[in-house]
C-alpha positions, 0 to 999 in steps of 0.5 A: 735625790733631791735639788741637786739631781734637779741642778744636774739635769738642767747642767747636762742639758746646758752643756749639750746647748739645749733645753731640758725636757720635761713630759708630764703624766697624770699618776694613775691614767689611764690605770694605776700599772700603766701609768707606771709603764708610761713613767718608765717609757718617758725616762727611756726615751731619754727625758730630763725631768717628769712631771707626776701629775697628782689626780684632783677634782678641782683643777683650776690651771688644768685644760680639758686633756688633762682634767679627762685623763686626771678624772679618769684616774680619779673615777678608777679609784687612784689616790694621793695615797697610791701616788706615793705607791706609784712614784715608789715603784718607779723608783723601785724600777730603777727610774733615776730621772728627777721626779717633780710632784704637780698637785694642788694646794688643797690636797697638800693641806688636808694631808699636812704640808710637812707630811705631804713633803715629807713622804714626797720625799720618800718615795723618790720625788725631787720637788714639788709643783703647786700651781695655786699656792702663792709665794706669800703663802708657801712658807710652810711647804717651803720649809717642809721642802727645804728640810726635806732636800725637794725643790718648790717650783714657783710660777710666773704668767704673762700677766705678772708684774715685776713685783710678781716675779721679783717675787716668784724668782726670790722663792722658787727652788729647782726652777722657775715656771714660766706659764706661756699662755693666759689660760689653762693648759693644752695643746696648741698649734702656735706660740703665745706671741712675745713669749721670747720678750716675756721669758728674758723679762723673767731670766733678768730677775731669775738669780740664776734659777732655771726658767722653764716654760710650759702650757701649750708647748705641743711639737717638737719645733716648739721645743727647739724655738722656746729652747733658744731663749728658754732652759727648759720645757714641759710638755703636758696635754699634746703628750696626753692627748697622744698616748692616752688612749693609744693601744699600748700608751707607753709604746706611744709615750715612748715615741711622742717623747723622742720626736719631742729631741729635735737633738737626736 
């Protein structure tokens, strides 16, 4: 597992002419045994890549939806270290979709960077997502990554120069994010407007990279129109929000992630 699983996805994506799709799921929401079934009803229904949301107190780029289901998972005692279990597991069901490890810098830093990519590596993970890490001052995971075989996403925003995004573009592996919104993540009814302009100011410096765009993609004709100029998508708080306290939430997984395939 690794980069190269992460390169495949997008190829097989490319050649099929449309975005790759990437839900995301907070570990550990709402219980530990059904997230897991929610990771596994996501890859079912025909996912590219999933997004592993790590649960912590401080979410600075995370919106309500998300913030509720990650201290759900957090108050019912869901740990970086039962993450690792709950990623392990999947894997050890027989899930082969590239898995992608959104957490925080802080949590990375307590637990030791080369560590915390060393086991992310472990359990089955093929890269890592750390929304307030910088460029400058990733090294350390960086190397931990690359020694590793995981991808380090790294982030571009609308209020980014081109000087930020040269840079972003330079240090990012498996994928650019490109954040759609100037905010924090959620659902939202419309597109940001200019977000087809942003993303090809984005691809220009991309060196080839996949640019992914996320926060507030919520419908499925938002994924078919960010999939005209985009290589992908995450979709996040709409997927929530719906299956998250559904009566059977992976049921409900199932189904939001197959309407999402305007393809199918």
């Amino acid at each position: 597992m690794g980069l190269a699983e992460i390169a495949a996805a997008f190829e097989r994506a490319r050649a099929q002419g449309r975005p790759a799709l990437m839900p995301y799921w907070s570990l550990g929401y709402p219980d530990a045994e059904t997230s897991l079934r929610v990771i596994q009803a996501i890859a079912d229904a025909g996912a590219d890549l999933i997004e592993l949301g790590v649960p912590f107190s401080d979410p600075l780029a995370d919106g309500p939806v998300i913030q509720q289901a990650n201290q759900i998972a957090l108050d019912r005692g869901i740990t970086l270290s039962r993450c690792f279990e709950i990623a392990a597991r999947a894997r050890a069901c027989g899930i082969t979709t590239p898995f992608l490890a959104m957490g925080y810098a802080n949590p990375t830093l307590a637990y030791g960077q080369p560590r915390y990519a060393a086991t992310w590596a472990q359990v089955g993970a093929d890269g890592l997502i750390v929304p307030d890490l910088p460029p400058e001052e990733s090294g350390t995971l960086a190397q931990a990554c690359a020694e590793n075989g995981l991808a380090l996403v790294q982030f571009t925003a609308p209020t980014s120069t081109e000087a930020r995004i040269r840079l972003a573009a330079a240090h990012a592996t498996g994928f650019i994010y490109v954040v759609s919104v100037a905010g924090v993540t959620g659902p939202r009814e419309s597109l940001a407007e200019g977000l087809r302009d942003y993303v090809m100011r984005v691809k220009a410096f991309a060196q080839d990279k996949p640019v992914v765009v996320g926060f507030g993609i919520s419908t499925p004709e938002h994924v078919r129109t960010v999939g005209e100029f985009a290589d992908g998508v995450i979709v996040a708080s709409a997927l929530l929000r719906y299956a998250g306290q559904a009566p059977d939430p992976a049921r409900a997984a199932f189904e939001f992630v197959r309407k999402l395939q305007y393809w199918i």
